[in-house]
N, C-alpha and C positions, 0 to 999 in steps of 0.2 A: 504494500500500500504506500501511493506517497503522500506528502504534505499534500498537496495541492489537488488532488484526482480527488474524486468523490466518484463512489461506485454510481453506473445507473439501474434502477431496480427493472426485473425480469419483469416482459410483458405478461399482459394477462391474456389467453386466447381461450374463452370458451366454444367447446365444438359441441354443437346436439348431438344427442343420440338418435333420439327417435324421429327424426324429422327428413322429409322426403321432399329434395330441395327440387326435382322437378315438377312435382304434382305444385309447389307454391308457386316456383316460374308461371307452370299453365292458368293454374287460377288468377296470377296478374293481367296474363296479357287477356284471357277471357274479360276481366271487368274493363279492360282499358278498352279494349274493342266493343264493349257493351255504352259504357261510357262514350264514345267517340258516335256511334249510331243514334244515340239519346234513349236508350231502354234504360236506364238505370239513370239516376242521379246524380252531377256532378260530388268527386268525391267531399268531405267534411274537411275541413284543417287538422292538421294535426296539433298533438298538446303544446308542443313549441311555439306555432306559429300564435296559438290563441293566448298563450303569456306575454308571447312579445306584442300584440295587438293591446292589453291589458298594461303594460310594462308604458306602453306610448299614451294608453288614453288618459295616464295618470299622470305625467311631467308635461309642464309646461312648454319646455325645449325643445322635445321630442316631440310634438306637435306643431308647433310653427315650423321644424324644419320639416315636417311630415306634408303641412299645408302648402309650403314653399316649392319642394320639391328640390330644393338645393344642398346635398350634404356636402359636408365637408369631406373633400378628397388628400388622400395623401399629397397629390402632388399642387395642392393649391398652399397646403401646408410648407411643404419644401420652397414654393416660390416664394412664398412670406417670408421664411425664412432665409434665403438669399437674397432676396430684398433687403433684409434685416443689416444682413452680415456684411455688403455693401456697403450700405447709408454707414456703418458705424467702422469702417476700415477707412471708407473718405472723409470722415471727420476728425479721426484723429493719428492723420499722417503730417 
């Protein structure tokens, strides 16, 4: 072991037993194609999506930016930021 290394811990992989990954495949793509013909119902959101719908409808900032349609991008970030780092290299040469 050295000073510096920190071990990284083993993955986790749980595999089914019982489970019959073709018969799930079929059952997808049968509702997808049910779905797509209009027999069945578009599908429901998942739990994810309905926390993060609830997550937004509850902050204020996550609304306006929701309403605006404007996020904030990485690279609008970085341009600020080299903007930044300009403005304050010509100021104090």
């Amino acid at each position: 072991m050295g000073i510096f290394k920190t071990r990284e811990p083993r993955r986790f992989a749980h595999q089914y037993i019982y489970v019959d990954e073709r018969k799930e495949r079929l059952k997808e793509i049968e509702e997808r194609a049910k779905r797509d013909l209009g027999m069945i119902s578009p599908k429901e959101a998942t739990t994810e999506e309905r926390i993060r719908g609830k997550m937004v409808e509850q902050t204020t900032h996550l609304k306006r930016r929701k309403e605006n349609g404007t996020p904030i991008t990485t690279k609008r970030i970085l341009l600020i930021l080299a903007l930044l780092l300009v403005i304050f290299l010509a100021l104090f040469r």
